[in-house]
Each structure stands twice: as structure tokens, then as C-alpha cells.
N, C-alpha and C positions, 0 to 999 in steps of 0.2 A: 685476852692474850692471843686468839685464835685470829683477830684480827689484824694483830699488827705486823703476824707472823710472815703473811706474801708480799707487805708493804717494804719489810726487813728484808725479805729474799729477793723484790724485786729492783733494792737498789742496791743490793751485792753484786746482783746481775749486771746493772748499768754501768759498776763501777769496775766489773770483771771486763765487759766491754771495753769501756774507756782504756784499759790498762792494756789490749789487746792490741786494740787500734795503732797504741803510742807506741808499743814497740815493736810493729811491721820496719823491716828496714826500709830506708831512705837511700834517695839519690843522696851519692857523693857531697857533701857541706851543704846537705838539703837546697840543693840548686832545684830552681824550677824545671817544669816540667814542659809550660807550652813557651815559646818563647814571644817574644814582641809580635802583638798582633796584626802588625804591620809587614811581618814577612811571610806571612800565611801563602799568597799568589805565587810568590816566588819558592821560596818550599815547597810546594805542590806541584807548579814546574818542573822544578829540579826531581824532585822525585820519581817523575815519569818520565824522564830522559834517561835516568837511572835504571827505570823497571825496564824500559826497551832494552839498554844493553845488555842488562844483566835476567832478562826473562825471567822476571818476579812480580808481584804484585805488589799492589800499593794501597795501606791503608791509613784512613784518614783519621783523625782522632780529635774529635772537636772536644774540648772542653777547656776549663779554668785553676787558675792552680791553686782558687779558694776551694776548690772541690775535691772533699774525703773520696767520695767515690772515685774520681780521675787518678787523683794516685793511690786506691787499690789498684786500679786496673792498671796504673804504668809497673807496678809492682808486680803485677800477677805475669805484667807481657814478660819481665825479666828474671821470671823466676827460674832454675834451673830446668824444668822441666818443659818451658815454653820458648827459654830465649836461642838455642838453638833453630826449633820448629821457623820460628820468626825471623832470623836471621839467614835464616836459608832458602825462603821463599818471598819475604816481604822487604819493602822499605815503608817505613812509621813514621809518617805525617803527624806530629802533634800541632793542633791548630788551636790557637787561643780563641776566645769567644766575647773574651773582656767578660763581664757583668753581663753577657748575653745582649749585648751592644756593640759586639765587633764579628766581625766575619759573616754577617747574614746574610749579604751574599753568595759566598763562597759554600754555605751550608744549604741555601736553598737551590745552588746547583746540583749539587751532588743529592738532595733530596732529603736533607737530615732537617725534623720539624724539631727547632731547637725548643718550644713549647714544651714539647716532653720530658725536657731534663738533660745532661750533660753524666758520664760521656757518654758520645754517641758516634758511629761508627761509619765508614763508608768503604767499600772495599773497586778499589781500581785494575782493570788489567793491565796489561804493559805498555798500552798505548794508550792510558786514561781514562777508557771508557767505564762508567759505573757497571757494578757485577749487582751490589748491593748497597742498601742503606738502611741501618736501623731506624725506623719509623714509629716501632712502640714503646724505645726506651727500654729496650733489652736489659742493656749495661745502668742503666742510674741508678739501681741499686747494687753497686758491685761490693759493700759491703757485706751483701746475704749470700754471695757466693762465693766460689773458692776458686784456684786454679786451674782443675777441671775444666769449667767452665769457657774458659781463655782457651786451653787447650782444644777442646772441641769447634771453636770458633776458628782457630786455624788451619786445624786438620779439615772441617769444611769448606774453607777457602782457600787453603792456598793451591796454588796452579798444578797441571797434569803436566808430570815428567816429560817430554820426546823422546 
């Protein structure tokens, strides 16, 4: 009996999990989150044209919309206590990655070793130039963190007032 006891607890757990996961809320009519990986150039573009006027930063968000982790973290960016923080300092490049068959380019500019998992992060000043790029795979598990976490990554990077 003593044995089957943590096999029982441990798939209460799993199922505690599962039930967790499923009701994080969702984009709007669970619309995706990166869009056609074919606008990624232009998106990134635009967003740095946008960070100059608007003296923000710009951060990139490579990842896939088969990815749990990706939308915790689009989740976490818009949770109340980070979507001001991010809204006030950044513009959010979601970049699709396909199957990790699109945009390798566009990641191995900015320096994100798509190897390590998805998502993954790049953080731009207002004229483009890279500040940062996660390289160890920070975020791919963004299931075992919390909001927090999002939070701290903002308040470390976003820009110095004038």
C-alpha cells in the first residue's frame, strides 16, 4: 500500500497541473500569439521606427504558438501587474520560429541560440541596437515561474527616464 501511495499522489499532482495550465486565461478567441512567419523583418522594422519616436525599447520574442511555455509568458507579459510596466517602456515583437525552421536568421542576428529552446528573448534600444539576448534559455521553462519573474526582466531592462 505504501507503494502505490506517491504513484497516487504523483499523478494527482500531474493532474493538478494539467488543470492549472488549462485555466491560465487566453488571448481573446485563443488567437495566436506569433503571427505569419513571414512578417517577422517587417515587424521588427516597424518596431524600431516606433521605439525612436516613442523612446522605448524593443523586445523581441522568438517563439511558436505550439509552445506551453510561449504562452505562459505572453500571459505573464499581460498580466496586470506587468502590462502597464511593458506598455510604458517597450514595443513586443512576437517572432514565429515555425518548427524552429523559420526566422534563423533573424535570431542569429540578434543572438538568440534557438538550440536552447523557445521562448527566447532579445532586448533592443531605440535605434535597434541589441542590449541583450537570452542565450541560456532563461524563459523555456516559463511554466516553473511566475510573474515575478517577467516583472524583474522589465524593471531590468526597460530604459532610463530623461
Amino acid at each position: 500500500m505504501h507503494k502505490t501511495f506517491p504513484l497516487r499522489l504523483l499523478a494527482q499532482a500531474a493532474a493538478l497541473a494539467v488543470m492549472l495550465f488549462c485555466s491560465l486565461p487566453s488571448r481573446a478567441g485563443d488567437q495566436p500569439i506569433y503571427p505569419d512567419p513571414s512578417t517577422a523583418n517587417a515587424d521588427v522594422a516597424h518596431a524600431i521606427r516606433q521605439a525612436s519616436m516613442t523612446h522605448k525599447r524593443v523586445i523581441l520574442d522568438f517563439g511558436g504558438n505550439w509552445c506551453g511555455d510561449c504562452k505562459v509568458l505572453d500571459i505573464y507579459f499581460h498580466d496586470p501587474a506587468n502590462l502597464a510596466l511593458l506598455d510604458q517602456n517597450f514595443i513586443l515583437v512576437h517572432i514565429n520560429v515555425g518548427n524552429f525552421d523559420r526566422n534563423a536568421a533573424l535570431a542569429q542576428r540578434y543572438q538568440i541560440p534557438l538550440e536552447k529552446g523557445v521562448p527566447a528573448l532579445a532586448v533592443l534600444d531605440n535605434r535597434g541596437r541589441l542590449l541583450y539576448s537570452q542565450r541560456t534559455g532563461e524563459f523555456e521553462s516559463m511554466r516553473r515561474l511566475d510573474p515575478g519573474s517577467v516583472t524583474s526582466f522589465l524593471l531590468q531592462w526597460k530604459p532610463e527616464k530623461r
